[in-house]
N, C-alpha and C positions, 0 to 999 in steps of 0.2 A: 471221842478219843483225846486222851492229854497225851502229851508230852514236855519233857524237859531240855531245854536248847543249852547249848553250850558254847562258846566262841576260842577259838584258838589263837593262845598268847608268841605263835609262830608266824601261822599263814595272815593277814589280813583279811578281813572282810571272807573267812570259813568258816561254817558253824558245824557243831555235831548236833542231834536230833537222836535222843534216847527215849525210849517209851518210861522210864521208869527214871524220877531222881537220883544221880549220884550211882546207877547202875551199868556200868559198862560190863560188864560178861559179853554179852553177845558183838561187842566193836572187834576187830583184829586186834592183836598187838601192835601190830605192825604199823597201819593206820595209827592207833593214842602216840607211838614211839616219834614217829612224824608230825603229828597236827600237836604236842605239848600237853602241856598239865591242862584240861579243860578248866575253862572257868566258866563258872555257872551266871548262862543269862536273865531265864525265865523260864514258869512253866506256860505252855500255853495249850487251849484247846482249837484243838484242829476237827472244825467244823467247816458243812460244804460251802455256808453262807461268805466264812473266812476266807480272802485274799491274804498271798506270802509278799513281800517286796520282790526277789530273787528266785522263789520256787514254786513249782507246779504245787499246788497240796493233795491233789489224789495222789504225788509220786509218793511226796510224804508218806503218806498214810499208806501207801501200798509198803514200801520200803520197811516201813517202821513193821509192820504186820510180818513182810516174807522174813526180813533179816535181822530185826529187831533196831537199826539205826539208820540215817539218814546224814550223808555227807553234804552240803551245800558250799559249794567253792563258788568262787566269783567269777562271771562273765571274763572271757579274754580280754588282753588289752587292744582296742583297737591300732593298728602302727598307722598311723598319718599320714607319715613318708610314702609308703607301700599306695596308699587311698589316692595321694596328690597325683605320684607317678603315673599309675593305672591309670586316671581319667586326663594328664598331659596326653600319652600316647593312644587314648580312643580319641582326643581332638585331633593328633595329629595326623590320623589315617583318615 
């Protein structure tokens, strides 16, 4: 199975995942109106031997199959402050 990835000139570090170059049909509108003009990354083939940096690739390839696209956003930001705090006060007790 190929696909064609796309990156968004909005979100940082978001990619689209269309089965088909330059075919958005099957994305929302709503989603393209939010993630920007795609700009074309690569095509790539999504085989099981294949590791993603950020994504599962059977969700891929499920996704791509049930809905015809695939959203990859980035991991949350971890908050620091929130990490420090939490383990002051498990020392503290």
């Amino acid at each position: 199975m190929f696909c064609a990835i796309y990156k968004s000139p909005k979100k940082e570090n978001t990619y689209l995942y269309i089965k088909t170059k330059d075919d958005f049909s099957d994305v929302p509108e709503a989603l393209l109106s939010t993630f920007g003009t795609p700009q074309f990354v690569m095509v790539l083939k999504l085989s099981h031997e294949r590791k993603l940096a950020l994504a599962d690739i059977n969700k891929v390839r499920e996704q791509l199959s049930s809905q015809g696209y695939y959203l990859q956003i980035p991991p949350p930001v971890t908050n620091l402050l929130d990490e420090y705090k939490a383990r002051k006060s498990e020392n503290n007790t």
